[in-house]
N, C-alpha and C positions, 0 to 999 in steps of 0.2 A: 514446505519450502525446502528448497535443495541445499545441497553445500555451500555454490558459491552465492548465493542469496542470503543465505543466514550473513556470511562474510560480508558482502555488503553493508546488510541493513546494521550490522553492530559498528562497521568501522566509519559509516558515513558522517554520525556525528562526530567522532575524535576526527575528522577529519575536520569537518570543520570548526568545530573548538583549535585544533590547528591551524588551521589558516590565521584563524584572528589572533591567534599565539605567538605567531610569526611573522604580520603584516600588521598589526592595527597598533596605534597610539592614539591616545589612552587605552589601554585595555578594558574591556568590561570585567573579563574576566579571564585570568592567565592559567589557561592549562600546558604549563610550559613541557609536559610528559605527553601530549597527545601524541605527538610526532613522530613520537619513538613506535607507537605503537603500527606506525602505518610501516612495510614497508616501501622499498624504490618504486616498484610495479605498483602498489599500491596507491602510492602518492599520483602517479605519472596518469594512471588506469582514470582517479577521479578529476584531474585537471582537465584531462582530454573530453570526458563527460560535460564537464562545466563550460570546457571552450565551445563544443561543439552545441551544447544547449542552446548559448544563449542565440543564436541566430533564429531559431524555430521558436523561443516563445520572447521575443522583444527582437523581430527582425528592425527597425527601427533605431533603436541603440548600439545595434550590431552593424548596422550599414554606415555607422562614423569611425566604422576600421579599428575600433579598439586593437590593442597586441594580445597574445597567448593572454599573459598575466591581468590586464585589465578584464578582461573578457570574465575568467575565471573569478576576479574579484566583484564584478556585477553582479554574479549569478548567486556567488556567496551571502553577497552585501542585501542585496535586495528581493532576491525570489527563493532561497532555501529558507528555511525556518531557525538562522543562525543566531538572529539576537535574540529569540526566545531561548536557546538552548543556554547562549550565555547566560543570560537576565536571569533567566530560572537555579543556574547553579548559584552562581554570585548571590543571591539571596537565600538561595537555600544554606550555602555555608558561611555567610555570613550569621547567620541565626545560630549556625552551629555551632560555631566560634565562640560566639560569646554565651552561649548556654555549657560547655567545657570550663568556659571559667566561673559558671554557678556550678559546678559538680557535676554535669551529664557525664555519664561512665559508658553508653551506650549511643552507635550510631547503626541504624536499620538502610540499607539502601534497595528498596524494592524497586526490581528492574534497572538493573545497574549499567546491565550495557559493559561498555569500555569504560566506567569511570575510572580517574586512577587518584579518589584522595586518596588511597591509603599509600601510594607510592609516593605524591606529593606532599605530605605530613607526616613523614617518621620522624619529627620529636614525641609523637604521640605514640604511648606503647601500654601493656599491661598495667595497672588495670582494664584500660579506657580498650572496648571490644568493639569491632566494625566487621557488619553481615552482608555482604552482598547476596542478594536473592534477583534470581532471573532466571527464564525460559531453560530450561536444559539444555539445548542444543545451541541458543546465545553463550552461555557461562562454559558450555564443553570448547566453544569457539577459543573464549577468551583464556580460558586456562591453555591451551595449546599454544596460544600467540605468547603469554607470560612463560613460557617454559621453551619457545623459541628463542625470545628474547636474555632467558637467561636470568629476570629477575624473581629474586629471593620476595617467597609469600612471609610477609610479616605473621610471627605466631598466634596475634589479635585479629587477623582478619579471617574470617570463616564464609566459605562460601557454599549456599545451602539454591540446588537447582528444584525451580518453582513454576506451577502454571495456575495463575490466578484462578483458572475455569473450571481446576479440577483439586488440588492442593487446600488443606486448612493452614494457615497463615500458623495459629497460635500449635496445631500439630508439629509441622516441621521448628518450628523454633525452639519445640520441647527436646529438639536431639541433639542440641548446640549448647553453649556455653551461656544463651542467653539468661538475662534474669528479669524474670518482667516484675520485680520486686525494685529496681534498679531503675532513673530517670532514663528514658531513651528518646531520641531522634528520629524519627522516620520520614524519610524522604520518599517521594514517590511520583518520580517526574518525567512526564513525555510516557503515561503510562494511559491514565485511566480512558482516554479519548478512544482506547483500540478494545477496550472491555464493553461486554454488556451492562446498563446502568445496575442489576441488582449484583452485579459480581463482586461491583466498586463498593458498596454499600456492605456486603458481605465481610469482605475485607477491612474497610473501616471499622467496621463494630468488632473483628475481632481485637483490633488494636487497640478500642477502647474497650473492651472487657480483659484486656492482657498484658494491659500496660500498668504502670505504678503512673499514679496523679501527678498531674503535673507532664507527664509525657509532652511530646512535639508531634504534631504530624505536619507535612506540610507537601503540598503536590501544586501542580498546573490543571488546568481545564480548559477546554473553546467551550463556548457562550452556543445556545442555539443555533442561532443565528450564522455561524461560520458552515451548518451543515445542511442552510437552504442558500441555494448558487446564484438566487436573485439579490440577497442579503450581504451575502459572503466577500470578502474586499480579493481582490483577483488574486490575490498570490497567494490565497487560502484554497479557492477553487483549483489554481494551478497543482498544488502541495494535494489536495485530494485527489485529482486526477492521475499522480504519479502514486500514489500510495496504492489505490486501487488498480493499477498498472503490476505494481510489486506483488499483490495479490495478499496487501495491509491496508482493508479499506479502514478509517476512523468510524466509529458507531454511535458514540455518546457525547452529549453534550451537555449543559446543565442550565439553569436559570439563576443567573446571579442575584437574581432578588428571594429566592424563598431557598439557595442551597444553605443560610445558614443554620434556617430552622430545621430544614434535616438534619444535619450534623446534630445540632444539640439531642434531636429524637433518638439519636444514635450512641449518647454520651460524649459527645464532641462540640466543645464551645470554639468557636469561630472568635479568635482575636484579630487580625489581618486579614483582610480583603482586597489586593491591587486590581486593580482593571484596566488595562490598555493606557490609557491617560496615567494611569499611576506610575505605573511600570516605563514610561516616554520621559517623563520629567524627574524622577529619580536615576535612571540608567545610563539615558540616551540626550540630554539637551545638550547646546552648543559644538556638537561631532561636527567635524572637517567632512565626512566618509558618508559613506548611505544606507549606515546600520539604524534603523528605530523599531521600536518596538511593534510585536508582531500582534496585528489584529485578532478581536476576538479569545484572545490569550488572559485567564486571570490565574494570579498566586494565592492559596490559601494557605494561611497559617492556622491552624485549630488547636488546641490545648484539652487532654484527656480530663473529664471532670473528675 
C-alpha cells in the first residue's frame, strides 16, 4: 500500500466519526476531536468522494437533486460503514468507563487507526496506561499528523507498531510499561474481518495467557454470511467491493452460534453477545436520520477466565 492509501484508509474513519460529530442529533457517539485531525484538503478531498459517489451506486436517490451536503450525508448515513464504527466505539467505551471505576488501570487499543480517546479523556493520567498498537506504517502515519498538529503525546499513552501476521502480541508488550499483572481493557475493533481466522485466534489466546483475570476483551465481527453476496444485505457487498478495490479485501468471518465455545477453548468466557437486532434497538431506535445499525455486524464482550 502506498503513501497516499495508507492516508486514506486511516483518515476515512475519523472522518466520518466526524461528520456525525458535526451533523448528527442525538449523537451515537461524539468524537468531538476527529476533525481536527482531517485537514482543509482532506475534509474537501472526502466530500467530493461522497458527493460524486452517490450517483453511481443509488443513481435513484441522486436523481431527486440532493445538494453537495445531502448527497454527502446519504452516503455517510446509509452506505459507508458509519453506524458500526460509532456503535462499536460507544459500547466499547462505555464498558470502559465503568470498568475505570472498578479499578481498570489498563486500556490496550489493537489497531487503533486515528482513535483519539487519549486526547479526549485527559482527566485520565498516571497510573491509568493506554497502548495503542497498529500496522507500522498506519501508527508512522498518525504520529506525523499528531506532531503536525502540534498535540502533546500524554506520558501514559505508548504507542507500540504491530502486524498481527507477524508480531507476538504478549513479545512486543514486554517492552512497554504494560503489566499484564494489572486488570486491562482490550479493544480490538474493525480488525479481525481483514485477518486470517488462526491469526485472530492466535492473538486471542495470547491475551488470555497474558492478561490478569478478570481482564476485558472486546472486538466486532461479520457473521458468515456477509461474505456470500447472495446472503450478504447490499451495502455489505457494496463495502466489500470497494475494500477489495483498496486492495483490503475482508477474509474472516465467524459463526455466531459455536464462536462462544471457542473463546472459552481459548481461556475466554463470552459474557455479551449483540447481533444486528441488538445493536438496532439499543443504539439506533426512534433516529429522525438514516443511521441503523450495520448488518451482519456482532459485538463481543469476553472476560479472561
Amino acid at each position: 500500500m502506498d503513501d497516499t492509501q495508507i492516508k486514506r484508509t486511516a483518515l476515512m474513519s475519523a472522518y466520518l466519526r466526524a461528520h456525525h460529530a458535526v451533523h448528527a442529533t442525538p449523537k451515537i457517539f461524539d468524537d468531538f476531536m476527529a476533525l481536527r485531525l482531517l485537514t482543509k484538503e482532506d475534509l474537501a478531498a472526502f466530500d467530493d468522494g461522497m458527493a460524486n459517489a452517490l450517483p453511481l451506486i443509488d443513481p435513484q436517490r441522486a436523481s431527486l437533486n440532493p445538494d453537495r451536503a445531502d448527497a454527502v450525508s446519504a452516503m455517510v448515513q446509509s452506505y459507508f460503514p458509519t453506524s458500526l464504527f460509532l456503535s462499536r466505539s460507544r459500547y466499547t467505551e462505555d464498558h470502559l468507563h465503568a470498568a475505570i471505576q472498578q479499578g481498570m488501570s489498563q486500556y490496550v487499543i489493537l489497531g487503533a487507526g486515528m482513535d483519539t480517546f487519549a486526547f479526549r479523556n485527559t482527566e485520565l493520567h498516571l497510573p491509568f496506561q493506554i497502548f495503542e498498537i497498529d500496522h507500522p506504517a498506519t501508527q508512522a502515519f498518525k504520529r506525523k499528523r499528531l506532531a503536525e498538529l502540534g498535540w502533546d503525546i500524554p506520558s501514559h499513552l505508548h504507542f507500540i507498531p504491530f502486524d498481527f501476521t507477524i508480531h507476538k502480541l504478549d513479545t512486543e508488550l514486554a517492552r512497554t510499561p504494560y503489566n499484564h499483572n494489572a486488570p486491562t481493557l482490550f479493544s480490538w475493533l474493525g480488525v479481525v474481518h481483514y485477518l486470517p481466522r488462526e491469526a485472530v485466534f492466535h492473538t486471542l489466546r495470547m491475551i488470555a495467557e497474558n492478561t490478569a483475570p478478570n481482564s476485558i476483551v472486546i472486538f466486532d465481527y461479520w457473521d458468515n454470511d456477509a461474505f456470500i453476496p447472495e446472503k450478504a444485505a447490499a451495502r455489505v457487498n457494496i463495502m466489500h467491493a470497494m475494500l477489495r478495490q483498496a486492495g483490503e479485501p475482508m477474509v474472516t468471518g465467524f459463526d455466531p452460534n459455536t464462536l462462544g465455545s471457542e473463546l472459552q477453548a481459548i481461556g475466554l468466557r463470552l459474557v455479551e453477545h449483540f447481533s444486528p437486532r441488538d445493536i438496532q434497538n439499543i443504539y439506533f431506535q426512534n433516529r429522525s436520520d438514516d443511521y441503523y445499525a450495520y448488518e451482519h455486524a456482532y459485538f463481543v464482550k469476553a472476560v479472561v477466565e
